[in-house]
Phi, psi and omega in degrees: 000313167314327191273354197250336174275355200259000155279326178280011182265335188281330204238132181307164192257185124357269185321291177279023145286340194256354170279321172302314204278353194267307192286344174272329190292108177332149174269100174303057158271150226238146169270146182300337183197124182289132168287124168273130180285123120243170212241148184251185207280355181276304213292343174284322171280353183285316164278349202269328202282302189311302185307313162332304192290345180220069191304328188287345176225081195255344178268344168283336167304297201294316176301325178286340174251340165108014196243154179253156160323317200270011155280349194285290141029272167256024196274333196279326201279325150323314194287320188298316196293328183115316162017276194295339214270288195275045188225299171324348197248137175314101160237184165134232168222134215302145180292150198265148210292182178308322184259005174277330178275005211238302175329299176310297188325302184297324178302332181259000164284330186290327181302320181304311180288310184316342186256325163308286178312330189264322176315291194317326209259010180277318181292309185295347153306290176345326188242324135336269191309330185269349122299344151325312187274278218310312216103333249277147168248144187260124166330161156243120178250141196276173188231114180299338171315314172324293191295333194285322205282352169267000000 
């Protein structure tokens, strides 16, 4: 009897074999939607080239880059139309000039200080009242701005 429990203590049980065998296993996870390759228009004539250039081996080309047949297919029909060639030139929307960016910049320091300026003057209410409440009497400070203008 001794010898039958210290083997079933030596050898897993079923169960946590298939629990070891569960955790060696990859996580079959699924992506929610697959991402569509594009391809840009140098990398199409690029593979377009190759392929010209080595006709007997466009299916080793094609497994090393991941690619199917019907893209030759149609990157070549592209290529016929004139396609790719005007796909190479820069579109979309222009970047913006030096003074739309140099504009933005000053709009947002000016908000930054405004908000700054609205800070200073909550603290210095602040401080108004709580010498008030103390007694304290507060200097009078003159505005130099004041004076130039008499």
């Amino acid at each position: 009897m001794v010898q039958r429990a210290e083997m079933e203590a030596a050898v897993p049980s079923a169960t946590e074999r298939v629990r070891d065998l569960r955790s060696e296993v990859a996580d079959p996870q699924v992506v929610d939607k697959a991402k569509r390759r594009r391809f840009s228009a140098s990398y199409k004539l690029k593979i377009l080239d190759e392929v010209d250039r080595n006709p007997g081996q466009s299916g080793a080309i094609l497994r090393r880059e991941g690619l199917y047949s019907s893209h030759l297919s149609a990157w070549r029909r592209q290529r016929e139309q004139g396609a790719l060639k005007a796909l190479g030139k820069n579109c979309g929307p222009k970047g913006k000039s030096t003074e739309q960016l140099q504009l933005e910049k000053l709009q947002r320091d000016k908000a930054r200080l405004e908000r700054e300026l609205f800070k200073a003057h909550a603290i210095i209410d602040a401080q108004k009242k709580l010498a008030k409440i103390l007694g304290v009497d507060l200097p009078k400070i003159t505005d130099p701005d004041a004076d130039k203008s008499e």
